[in-house]
C-alpha positions in Angstrom: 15.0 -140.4 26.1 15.9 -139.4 22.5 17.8 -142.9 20.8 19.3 -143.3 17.5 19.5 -140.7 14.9 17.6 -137.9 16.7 20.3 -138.4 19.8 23.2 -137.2 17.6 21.9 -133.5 16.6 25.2 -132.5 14.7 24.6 -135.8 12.6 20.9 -135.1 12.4 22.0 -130.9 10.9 24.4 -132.7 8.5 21.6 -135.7 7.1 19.2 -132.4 6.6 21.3 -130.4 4.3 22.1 -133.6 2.3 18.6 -134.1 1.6 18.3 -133.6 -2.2 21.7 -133.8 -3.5 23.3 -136.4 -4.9 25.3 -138.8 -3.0 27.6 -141.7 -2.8 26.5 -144.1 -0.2 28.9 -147.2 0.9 27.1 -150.5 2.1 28.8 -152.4 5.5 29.3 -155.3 2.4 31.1 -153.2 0.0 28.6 -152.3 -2.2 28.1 -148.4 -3.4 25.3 -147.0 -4.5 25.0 -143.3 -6.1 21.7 -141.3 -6.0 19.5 -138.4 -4.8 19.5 -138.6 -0.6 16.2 -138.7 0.1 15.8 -139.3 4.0 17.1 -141.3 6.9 15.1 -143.5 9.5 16.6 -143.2 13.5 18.2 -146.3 13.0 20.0 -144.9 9.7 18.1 -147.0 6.9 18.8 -144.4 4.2 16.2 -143.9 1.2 17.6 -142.8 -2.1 15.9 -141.4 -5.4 17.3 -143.0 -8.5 19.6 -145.1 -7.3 22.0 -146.8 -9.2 24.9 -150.1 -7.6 27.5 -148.5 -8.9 30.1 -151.1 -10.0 34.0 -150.9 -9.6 36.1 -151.0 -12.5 38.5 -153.9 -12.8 42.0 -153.7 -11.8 42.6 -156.3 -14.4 44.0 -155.1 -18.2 
């Protein structure tokens, strides 16, 4: 049987054309991250070129 990642084609299409652009990924934990999308495993670890935590800006003045 086809698990994970491979199992949800239309999720699978979208990960493919992403693949060399830059994105914004958000972490369960809050954390972003910006970089080039590189790949995805089946259980979605995601690998990024040049990434970079990208830190929120202070809602303090």
């Amino acid at each position: 049987p086809v698990t994970g990642l491979h199992a949800n084609f239309s999720l699978l299409c979208e990960l493919n054309e992403a693949v060399g652009k830059e994105v914004v990924l958000e972490l369960v934990d809050g954390s972003v991250f910006t970089g080039i999308f590189a790949c995805a495993s089946d259980q979605m670890d995601v690998g990024l070129y040049n990434a970079c935590n990208v830190f929120a800006e202070s809602d303090e003045d």
